[in-house]
Backbone as CSV, one residue per row, in Angstrom:
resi,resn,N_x,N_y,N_z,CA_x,CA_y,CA_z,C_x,C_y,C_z
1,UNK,36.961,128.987,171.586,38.229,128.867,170.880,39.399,129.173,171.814
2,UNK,39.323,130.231,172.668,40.526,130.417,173.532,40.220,129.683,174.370
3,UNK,39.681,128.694,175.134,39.459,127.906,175.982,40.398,126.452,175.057
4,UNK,40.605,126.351,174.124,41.054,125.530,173.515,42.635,125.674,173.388
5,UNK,42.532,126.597,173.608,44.223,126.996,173.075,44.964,127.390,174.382
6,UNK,44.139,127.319,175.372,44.513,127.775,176.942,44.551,126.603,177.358
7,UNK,43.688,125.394,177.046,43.544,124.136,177.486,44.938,123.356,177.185
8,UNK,45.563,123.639,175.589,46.083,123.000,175.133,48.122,123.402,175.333
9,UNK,47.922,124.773,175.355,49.362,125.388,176.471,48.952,124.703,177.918
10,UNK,48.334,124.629,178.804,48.403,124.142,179.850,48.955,122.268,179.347
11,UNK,48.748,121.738,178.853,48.782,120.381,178.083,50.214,120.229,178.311
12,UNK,50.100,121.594,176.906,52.243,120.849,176.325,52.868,121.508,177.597
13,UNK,52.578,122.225,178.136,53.645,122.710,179.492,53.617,121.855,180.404
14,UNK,52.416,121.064,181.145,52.374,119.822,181.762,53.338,118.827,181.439
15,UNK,53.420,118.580,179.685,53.941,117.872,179.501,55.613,117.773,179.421
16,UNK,55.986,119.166,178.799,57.264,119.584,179.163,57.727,119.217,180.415
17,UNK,57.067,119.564,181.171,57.492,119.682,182.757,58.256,118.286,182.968
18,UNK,57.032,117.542,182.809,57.701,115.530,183.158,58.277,115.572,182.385
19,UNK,58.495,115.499,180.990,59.675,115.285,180.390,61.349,115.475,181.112
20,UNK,60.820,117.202,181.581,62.126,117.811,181.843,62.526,116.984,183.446
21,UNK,61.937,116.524,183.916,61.897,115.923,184.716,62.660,114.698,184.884
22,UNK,62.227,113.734,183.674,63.237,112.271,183.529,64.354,113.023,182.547
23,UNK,64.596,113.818,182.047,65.748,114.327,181.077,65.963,115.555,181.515
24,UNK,67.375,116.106,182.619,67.475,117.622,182.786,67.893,118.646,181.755
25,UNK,68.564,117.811,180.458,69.062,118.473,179.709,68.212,118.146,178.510
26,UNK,66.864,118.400,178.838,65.681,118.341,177.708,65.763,119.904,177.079
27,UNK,65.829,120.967,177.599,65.926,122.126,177.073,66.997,122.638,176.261
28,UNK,67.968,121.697,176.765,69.507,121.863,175.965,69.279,121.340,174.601
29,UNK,68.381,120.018,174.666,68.591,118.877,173.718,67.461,119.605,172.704
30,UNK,66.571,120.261,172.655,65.520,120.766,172.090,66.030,122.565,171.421
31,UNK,66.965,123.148,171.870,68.158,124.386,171.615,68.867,123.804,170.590
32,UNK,69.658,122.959,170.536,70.615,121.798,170.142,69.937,121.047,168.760
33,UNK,68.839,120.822,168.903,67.970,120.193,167.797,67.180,121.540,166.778
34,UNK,66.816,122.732,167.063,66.223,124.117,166.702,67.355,124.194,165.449
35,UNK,68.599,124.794,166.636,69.857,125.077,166.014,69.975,124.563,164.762
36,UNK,69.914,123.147,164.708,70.241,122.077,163.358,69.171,122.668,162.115
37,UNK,68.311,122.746,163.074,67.387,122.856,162.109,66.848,123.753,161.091
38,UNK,67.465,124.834,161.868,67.368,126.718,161.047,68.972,125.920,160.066
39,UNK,69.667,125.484,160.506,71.154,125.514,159.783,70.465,124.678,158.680
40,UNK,70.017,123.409,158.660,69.916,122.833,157.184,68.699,123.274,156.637
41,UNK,67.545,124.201,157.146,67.003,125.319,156.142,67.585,126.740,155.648
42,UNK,68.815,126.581,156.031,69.437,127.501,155.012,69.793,128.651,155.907
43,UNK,69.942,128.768,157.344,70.040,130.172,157.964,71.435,130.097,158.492
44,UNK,72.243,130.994,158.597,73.598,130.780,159.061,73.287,131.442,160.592
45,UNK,74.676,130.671,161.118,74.608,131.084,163.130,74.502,132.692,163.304
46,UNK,75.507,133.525,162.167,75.350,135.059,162.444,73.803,135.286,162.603
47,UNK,72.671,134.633,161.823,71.248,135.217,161.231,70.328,134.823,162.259
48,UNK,71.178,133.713,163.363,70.458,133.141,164.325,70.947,133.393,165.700
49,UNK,70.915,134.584,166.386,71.366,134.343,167.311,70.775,133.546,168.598
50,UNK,69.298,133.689,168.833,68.930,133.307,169.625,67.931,131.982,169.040
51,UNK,67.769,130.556,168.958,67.052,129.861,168.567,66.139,130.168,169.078
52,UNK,65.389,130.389,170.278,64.328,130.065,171.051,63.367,131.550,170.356
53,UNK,63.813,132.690,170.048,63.481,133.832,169.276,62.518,133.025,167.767
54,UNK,62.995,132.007,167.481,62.385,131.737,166.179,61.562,130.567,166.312
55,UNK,60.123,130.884,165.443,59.702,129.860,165.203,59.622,129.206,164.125
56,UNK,59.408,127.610,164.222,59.828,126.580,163.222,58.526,125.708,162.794
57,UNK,57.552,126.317,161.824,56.745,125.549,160.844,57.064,124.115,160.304
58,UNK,56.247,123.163,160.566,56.737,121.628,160.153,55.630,121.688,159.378
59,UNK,55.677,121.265,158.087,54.878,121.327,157.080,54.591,119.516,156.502
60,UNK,53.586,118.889,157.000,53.533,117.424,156.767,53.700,117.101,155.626
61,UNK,54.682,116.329,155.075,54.801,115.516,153.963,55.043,114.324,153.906
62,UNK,53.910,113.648,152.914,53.218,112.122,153.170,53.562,111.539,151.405
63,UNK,54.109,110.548,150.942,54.159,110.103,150.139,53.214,109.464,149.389
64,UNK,52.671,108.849,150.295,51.505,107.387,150.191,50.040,107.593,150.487
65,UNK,49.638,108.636,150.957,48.182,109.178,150.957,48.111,110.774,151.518
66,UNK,47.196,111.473,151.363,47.118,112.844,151.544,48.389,113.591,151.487
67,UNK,48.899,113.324,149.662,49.931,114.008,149.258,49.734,115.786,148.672
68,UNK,50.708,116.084,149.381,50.776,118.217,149.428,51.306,117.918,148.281
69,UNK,50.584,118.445,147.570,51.162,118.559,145.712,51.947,119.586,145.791
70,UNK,51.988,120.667,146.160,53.024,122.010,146.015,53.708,122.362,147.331
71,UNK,54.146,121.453,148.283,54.351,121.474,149.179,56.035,122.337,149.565
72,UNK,56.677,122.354,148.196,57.775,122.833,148.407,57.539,124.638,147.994
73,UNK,56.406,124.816,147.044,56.462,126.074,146.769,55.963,126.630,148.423
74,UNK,55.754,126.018,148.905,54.698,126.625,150.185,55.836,127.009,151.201
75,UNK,56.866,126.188,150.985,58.158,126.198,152.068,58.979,127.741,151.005
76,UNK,59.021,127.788,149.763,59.345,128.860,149.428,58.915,129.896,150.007
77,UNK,57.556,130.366,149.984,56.757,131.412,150.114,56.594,131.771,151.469
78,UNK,57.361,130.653,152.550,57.642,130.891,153.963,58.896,131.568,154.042
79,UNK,59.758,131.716,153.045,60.346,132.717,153.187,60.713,133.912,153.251
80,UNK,59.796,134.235,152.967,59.420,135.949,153.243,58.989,136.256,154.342
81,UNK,58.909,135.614,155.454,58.468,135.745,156.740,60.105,135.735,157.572
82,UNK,60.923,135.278,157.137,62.295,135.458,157.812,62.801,136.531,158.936
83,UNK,62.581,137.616,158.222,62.616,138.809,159.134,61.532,138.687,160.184
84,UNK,60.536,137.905,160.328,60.054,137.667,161.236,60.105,136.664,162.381
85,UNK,61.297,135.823,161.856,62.035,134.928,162.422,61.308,133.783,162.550
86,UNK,60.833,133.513,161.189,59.782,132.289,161.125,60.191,131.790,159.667
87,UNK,60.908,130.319,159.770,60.884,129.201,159.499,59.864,128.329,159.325
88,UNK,59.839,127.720,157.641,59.587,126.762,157.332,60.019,125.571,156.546
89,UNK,59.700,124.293,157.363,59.948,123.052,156.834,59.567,121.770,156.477
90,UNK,60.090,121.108,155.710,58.994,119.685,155.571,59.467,118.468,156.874
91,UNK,58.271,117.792,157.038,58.503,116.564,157.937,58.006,115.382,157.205
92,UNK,58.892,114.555,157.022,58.026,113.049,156.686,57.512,112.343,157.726
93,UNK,56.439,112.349,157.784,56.013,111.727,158.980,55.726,110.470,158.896
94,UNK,56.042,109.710,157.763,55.746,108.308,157.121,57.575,107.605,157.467
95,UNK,57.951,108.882,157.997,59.630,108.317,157.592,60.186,107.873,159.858
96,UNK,59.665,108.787,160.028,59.618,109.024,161.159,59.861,107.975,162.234
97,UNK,60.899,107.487,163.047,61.239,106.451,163.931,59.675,106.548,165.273
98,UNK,59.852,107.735,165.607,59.033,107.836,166.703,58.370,109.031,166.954
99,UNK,56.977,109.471,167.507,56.658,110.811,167.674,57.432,111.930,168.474
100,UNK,58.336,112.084,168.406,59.495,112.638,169.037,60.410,113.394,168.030
């Protein structure tokens, strides 16, 4: 199991890397995108000072097959984790331009 999860940080950091590579202001643009994102789940800039401090739960929501029936109570009940600086939210991934 930790061979999996060691495998898979080595992965997304690889992958970060080239990214950051053809885009220098990939870290800006990913700060910049966090930011938005604590703001339209409801957190104000005072409650956020540091984005990179918080993490952000994407909770899949699918219209058209393998539909989360209570998918919003679940984004409720992620709120009690706040003080832990953990965010949750829905993604349509049916809606979605690109994996990005």
């Amino acid at each position: 199991q930790i061979d999996n999860c060691t495998t898979y940080n080595d992965l997304r950091q690889d992958l970060l890397a080239r990214y950051a590579r053809e885009d220098p202001l990939l870290q800006e643009k990913i700060r910049e995108y966090r930011r938005q994102t604590l703001s339209v789940a409801g957190l104000s800039s005072e409650e956020v000072n540091d984005v990179d401090e918080w993490k952000i739960v994407g909770l899949t929501d699918r219209k058209s097959r393998r539909i989360w029936l209570n998918i919003e109570d679940s984004v409720r009940a992620c709120d009690g984790f706040r003080q832990q600086k953990v965010v949750c939210i829905t993604v349509n991934v049916e809606k979605t331009a690109s994996p990005e």
